[in-house]
C-alpha positions as CSV (number, residue, x, y, z in Angstrom):
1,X,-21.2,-17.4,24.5
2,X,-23.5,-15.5,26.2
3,X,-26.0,-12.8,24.7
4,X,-25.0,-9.9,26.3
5,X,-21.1,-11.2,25.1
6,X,-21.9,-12.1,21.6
7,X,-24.1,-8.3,21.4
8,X,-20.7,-7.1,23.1
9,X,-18.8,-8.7,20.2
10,X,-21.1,-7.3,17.4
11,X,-21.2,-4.2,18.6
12,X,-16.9,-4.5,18.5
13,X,-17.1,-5.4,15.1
14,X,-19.1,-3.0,14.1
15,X,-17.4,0.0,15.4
16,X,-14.3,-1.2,14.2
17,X,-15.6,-1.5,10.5
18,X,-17.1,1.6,10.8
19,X,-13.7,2.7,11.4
20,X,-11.9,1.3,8.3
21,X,-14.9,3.0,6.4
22,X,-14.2,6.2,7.9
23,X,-10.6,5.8,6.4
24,X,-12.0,4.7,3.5
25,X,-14.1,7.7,2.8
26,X,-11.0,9.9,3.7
27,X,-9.3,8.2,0.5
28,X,-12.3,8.8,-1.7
29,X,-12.2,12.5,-1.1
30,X,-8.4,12.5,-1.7
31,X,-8.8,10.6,-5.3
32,X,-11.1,13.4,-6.2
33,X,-8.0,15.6,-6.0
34,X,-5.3,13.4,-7.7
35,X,-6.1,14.5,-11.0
36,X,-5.7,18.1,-10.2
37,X,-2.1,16.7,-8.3
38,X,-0.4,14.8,-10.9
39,X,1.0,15.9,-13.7
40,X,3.7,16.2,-16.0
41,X,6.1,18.8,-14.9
42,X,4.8,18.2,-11.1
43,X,7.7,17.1,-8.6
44,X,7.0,13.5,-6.5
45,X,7.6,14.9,-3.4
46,X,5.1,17.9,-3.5
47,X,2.2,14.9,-4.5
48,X,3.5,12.9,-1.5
49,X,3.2,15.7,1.2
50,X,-0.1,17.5,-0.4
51,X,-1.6,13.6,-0.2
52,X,-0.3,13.0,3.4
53,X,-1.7,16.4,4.8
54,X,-4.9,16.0,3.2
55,X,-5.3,12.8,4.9
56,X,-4.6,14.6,8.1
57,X,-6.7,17.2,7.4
58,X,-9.6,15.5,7.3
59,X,-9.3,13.6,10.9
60,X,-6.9,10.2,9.5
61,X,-3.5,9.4,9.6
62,X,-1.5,8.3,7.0
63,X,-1.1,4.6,7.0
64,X,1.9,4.1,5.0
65,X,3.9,6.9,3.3
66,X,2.4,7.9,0.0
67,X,4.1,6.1,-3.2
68,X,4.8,7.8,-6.2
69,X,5.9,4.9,-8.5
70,X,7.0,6.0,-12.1
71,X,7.5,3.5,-15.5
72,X,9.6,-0.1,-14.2
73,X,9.6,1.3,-10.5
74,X,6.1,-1.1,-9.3
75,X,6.0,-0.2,-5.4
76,X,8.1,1.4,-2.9
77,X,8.9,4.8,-3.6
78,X,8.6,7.8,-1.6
79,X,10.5,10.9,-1.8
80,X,13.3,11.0,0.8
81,X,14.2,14.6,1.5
82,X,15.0,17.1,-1.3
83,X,13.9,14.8,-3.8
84,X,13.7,16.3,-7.4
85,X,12.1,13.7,-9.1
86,X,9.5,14.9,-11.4
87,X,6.7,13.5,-13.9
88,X,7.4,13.5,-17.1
89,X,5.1,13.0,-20.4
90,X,5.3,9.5,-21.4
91,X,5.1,8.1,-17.7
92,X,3.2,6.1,-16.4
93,X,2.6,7.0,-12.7
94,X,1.5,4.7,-9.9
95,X,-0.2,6.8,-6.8
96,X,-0.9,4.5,-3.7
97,X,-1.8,6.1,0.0
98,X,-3.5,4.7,2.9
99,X,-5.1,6.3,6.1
100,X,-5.8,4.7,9.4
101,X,-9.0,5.9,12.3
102,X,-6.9,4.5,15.5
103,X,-4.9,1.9,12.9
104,X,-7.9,0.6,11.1
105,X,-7.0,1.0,7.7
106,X,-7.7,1.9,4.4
107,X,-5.5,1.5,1.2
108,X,-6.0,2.4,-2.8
109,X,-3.8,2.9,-5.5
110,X,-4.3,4.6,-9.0
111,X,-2.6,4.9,-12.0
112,X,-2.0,7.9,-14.3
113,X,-0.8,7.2,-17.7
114,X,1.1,9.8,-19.9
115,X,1.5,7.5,-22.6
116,X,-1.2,6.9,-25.3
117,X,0.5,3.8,-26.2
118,X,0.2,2.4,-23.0
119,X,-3.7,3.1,-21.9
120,X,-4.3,-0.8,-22.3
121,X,-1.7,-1.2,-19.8
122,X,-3.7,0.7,-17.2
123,X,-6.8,-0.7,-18.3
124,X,-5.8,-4.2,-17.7
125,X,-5.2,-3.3,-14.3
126,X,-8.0,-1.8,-13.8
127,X,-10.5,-4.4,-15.6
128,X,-8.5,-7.4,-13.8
129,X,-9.4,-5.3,-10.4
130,X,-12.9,-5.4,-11.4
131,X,-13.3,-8.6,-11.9
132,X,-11.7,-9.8,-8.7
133,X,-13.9,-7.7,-6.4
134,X,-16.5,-9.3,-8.0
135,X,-15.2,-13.2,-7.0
136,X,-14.7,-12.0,-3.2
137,X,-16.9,-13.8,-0.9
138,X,-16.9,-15.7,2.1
139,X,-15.4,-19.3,1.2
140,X,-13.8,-18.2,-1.4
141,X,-10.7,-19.2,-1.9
142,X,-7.7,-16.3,-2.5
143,X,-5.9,-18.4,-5.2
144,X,-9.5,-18.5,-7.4
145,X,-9.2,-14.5,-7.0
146,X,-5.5,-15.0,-8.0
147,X,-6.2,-16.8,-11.1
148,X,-8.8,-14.4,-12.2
149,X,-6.4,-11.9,-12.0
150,X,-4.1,-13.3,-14.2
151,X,-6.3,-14.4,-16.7
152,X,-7.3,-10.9,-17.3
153,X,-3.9,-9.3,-17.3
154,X,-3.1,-11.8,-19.6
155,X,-5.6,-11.2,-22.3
156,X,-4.6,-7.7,-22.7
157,X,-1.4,-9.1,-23.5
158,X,0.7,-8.4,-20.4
159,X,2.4,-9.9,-17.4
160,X,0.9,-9.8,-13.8
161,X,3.7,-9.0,-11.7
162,X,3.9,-12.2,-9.2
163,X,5.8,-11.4,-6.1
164,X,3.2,-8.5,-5.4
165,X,-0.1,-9.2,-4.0
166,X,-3.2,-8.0,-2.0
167,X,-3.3,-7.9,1.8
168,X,-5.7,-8.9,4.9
169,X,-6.0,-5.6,6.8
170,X,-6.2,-5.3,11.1
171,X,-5.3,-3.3,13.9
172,X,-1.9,-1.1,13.0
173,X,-1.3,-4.0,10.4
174,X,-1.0,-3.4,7.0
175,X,-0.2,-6.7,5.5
176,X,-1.8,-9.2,7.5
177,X,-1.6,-13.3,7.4
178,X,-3.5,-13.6,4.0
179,X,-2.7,-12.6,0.8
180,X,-4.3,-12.3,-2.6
181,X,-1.6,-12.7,-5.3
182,X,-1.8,-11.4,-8.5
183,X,-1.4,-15.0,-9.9
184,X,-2.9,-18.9,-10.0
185,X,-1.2,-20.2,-7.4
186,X,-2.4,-24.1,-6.1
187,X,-3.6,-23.2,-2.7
188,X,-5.0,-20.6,-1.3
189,X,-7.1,-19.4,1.8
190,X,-10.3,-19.0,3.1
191,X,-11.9,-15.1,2.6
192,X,-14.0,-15.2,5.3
193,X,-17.0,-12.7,6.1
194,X,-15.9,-9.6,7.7
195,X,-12.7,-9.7,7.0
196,X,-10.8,-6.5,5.2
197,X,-8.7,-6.4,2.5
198,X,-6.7,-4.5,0.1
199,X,-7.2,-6.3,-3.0
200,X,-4.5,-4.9,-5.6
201,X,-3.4,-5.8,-9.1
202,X,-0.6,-5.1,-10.8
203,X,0.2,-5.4,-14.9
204,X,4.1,-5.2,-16.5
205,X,5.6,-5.0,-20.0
206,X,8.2,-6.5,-18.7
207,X,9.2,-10.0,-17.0
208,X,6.3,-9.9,-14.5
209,X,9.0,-10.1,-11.5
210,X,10.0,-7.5,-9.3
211,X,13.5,-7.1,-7.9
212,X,14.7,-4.9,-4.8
213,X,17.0,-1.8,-5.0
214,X,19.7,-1.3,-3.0
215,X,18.0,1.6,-1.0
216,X,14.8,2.1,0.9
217,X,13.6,4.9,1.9
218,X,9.7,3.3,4.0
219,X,10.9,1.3,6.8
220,X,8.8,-0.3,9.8
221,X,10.2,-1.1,13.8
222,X,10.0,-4.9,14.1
223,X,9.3,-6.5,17.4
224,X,13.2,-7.7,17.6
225,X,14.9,-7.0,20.9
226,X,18.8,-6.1,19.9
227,X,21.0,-3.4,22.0
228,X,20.8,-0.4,20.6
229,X,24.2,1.6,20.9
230,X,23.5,5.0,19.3
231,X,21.9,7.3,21.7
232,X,19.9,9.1,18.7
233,X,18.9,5.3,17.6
234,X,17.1,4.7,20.7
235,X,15.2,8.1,20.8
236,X,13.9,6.4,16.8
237,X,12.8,3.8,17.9
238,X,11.0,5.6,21.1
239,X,8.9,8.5,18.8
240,X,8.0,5.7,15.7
241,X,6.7,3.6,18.4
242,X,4.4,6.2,20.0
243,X,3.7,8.2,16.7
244,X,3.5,5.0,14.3
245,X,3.0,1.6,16.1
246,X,3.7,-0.4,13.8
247,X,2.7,0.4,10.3
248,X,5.6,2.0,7.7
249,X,6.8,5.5,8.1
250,X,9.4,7.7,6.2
251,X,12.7,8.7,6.6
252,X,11.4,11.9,5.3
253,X,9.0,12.0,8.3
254,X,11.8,11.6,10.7
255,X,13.8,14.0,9.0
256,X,11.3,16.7,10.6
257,X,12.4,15.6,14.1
258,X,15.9,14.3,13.9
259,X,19.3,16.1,12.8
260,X,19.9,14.5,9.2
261,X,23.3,13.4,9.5
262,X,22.6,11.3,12.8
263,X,19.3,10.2,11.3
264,X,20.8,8.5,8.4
265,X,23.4,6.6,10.8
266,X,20.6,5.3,13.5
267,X,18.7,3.9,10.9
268,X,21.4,1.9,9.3
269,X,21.9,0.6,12.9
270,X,18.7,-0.3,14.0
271,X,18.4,-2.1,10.5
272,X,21.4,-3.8,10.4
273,X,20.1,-5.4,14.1
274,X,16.7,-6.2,12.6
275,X,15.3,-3.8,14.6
276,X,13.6,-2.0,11.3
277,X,12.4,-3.4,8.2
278,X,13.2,-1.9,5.3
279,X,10.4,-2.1,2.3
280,X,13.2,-1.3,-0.4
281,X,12.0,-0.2,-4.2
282,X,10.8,-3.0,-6.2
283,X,11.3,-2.6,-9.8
284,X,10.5,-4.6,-12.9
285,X,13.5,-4.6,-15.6
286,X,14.7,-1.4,-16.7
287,X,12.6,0.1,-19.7
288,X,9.7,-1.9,-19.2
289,X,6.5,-0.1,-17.4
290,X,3.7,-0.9,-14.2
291,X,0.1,0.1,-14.0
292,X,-1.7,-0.9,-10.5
293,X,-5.1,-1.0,-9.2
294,X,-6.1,-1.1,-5.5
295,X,-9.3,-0.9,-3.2
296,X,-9.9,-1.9,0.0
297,X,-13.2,-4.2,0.5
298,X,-15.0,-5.8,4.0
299,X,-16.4,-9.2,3.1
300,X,-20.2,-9.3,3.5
301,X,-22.3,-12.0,3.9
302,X,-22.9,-12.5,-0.2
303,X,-20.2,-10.3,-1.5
304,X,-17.9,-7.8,-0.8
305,X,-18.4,-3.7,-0.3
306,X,-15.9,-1.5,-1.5
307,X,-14.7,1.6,1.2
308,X,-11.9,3.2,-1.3
């Protein structure tokens, strides 16, 4: 490669994590506020909307719809329209929202507990976060970060919840081709320096396994070509494709631009064509309770930096 390429390349790089720090700094502000946001008494879908516009307000984009996930729920929940869900004491509340600067993302989660019985239960999430961040480095393998994570959610006496893991982050992509599960696992990959990721941890009561709903309320447009027959189907998948690429959007989003009624019936048809994804709630067993922990990190040469 030639100079003047390779300072072309740099100077691509560069710009590009500049970008996911921009997003990043757009989620720090916002985390400021949560406290203020939720609390008992406070309905899910107010927290969601205040925590999407904020992220517009300040020059981002959302880059996922903003969860609220309450007790057993562990990911996956947004309000759909109307919702009345609200906080209540004793719950413990998962918040996790993500902006993007032209789909270079940023992604954190934090939990709120309303339970004094179930503090350590956030603070193993938290403390096995910690001490992840501080394995990341280049050559480091994601199943060494894995194992550290479950050690430490273990010692407090809980489960790490296995099918849920941190993400590589790109362009417009929110989980990319690596992962960084929550567990010891025997192989792993590379981390390699520059890369981004959302590293996230997640500590149960319960069995430590999530299982899907039978609803979903986040979907994505998958790069599947099917025919569409529903005129208002078609018009979908035109507006998420200019407004959201790919990364997840809302039902409740749509709901803004589409007649309800027909909304609901061209989504079931572009999903039952593969044509949308559907990220459906995951929940551990009823009665048992989540905490999570999330930041997003670039890999530097010796370590990692944290942008949430």
């Amino acid at each position: 490669m030639s100079d003047d390429k390779h300072e072309e390349t740099s100077r691509d790089t560069l710009e590009i994590l500049e970008k996911h720090r921009e997003a990043g700094k757009v989620l720090q502000e916002i985390k400021q506020l949560l406290g203020d946001l939720v609390k008992p008494g406070v309905r899910c879908i107010d927290i969601c909307e205040k925590v999407e516009a904020a992220i517009i307000e300040r020059g981002a984009r959302p880059a996922f719809p903003c969860n609220i996930s309450i007790n057993n729920v562990a990911a996956h929940y947004t309000s759909p329209v109307g919702d009345t869900l609200t906080i209540k004491d004793g719950d413990v509340v998962k918040v996790d929202f993500g902006a993007h600067i032209d789909g270079y993302i940023a992604d954190t989660a934090v939990t709120f507990c309303f339970n004094p019985d179930l503090l350590s239960l956030k603070e193993a999430a938290d403390e096995a976060l910690k001490s992840a961040l501080k394995l990341i480095a280049p050559g480091v393998e994601t199943n060494t970060v894995g194992g550290e994570i479950e050690k430490i959610i273990k010692e407090y006496g809980f489960r790490p919840v296995r099918e849920l893991s941190g993400h590589l982050l790109s362009q417009y992509v929110l989980h990319g081709g690596k992962v960084i599960p929550n567990i010891s696992l025997p192989h792993g990959a590379k981390i390699e320096e520059g890369e981004v990721y959302a590293v996230e941890t997640f500590a149960s009561t319960g069995s430590g396994s999530v299982s899907e709903a039978p609803y979903a309320y986040i979907f994505s447009i998958q790069p599947v070509l099917a025919p569409i027959r529903l005129r208002e189907a078609r018009r979908i998948v035109r507006f998420v494709e200019g407004e959201y690429k790919t990364l997840p959007f809302a039902e409740r989003w749509l709901a803004k631009q589409f007649s309800r009624g027909r909304l609901r019936l061209a989504l079931r048809e572009l999903a039952s064509k593969g044509i949308l994804r559907q990220y459906k709630v995951l929940s551990d067993r009823k009665g048992s309770y989540v905490a999570q922990a999330e930041e997003t990190v670039i890999v530097s040469d010796d370590g990692c930096e944290v942008i949430t």
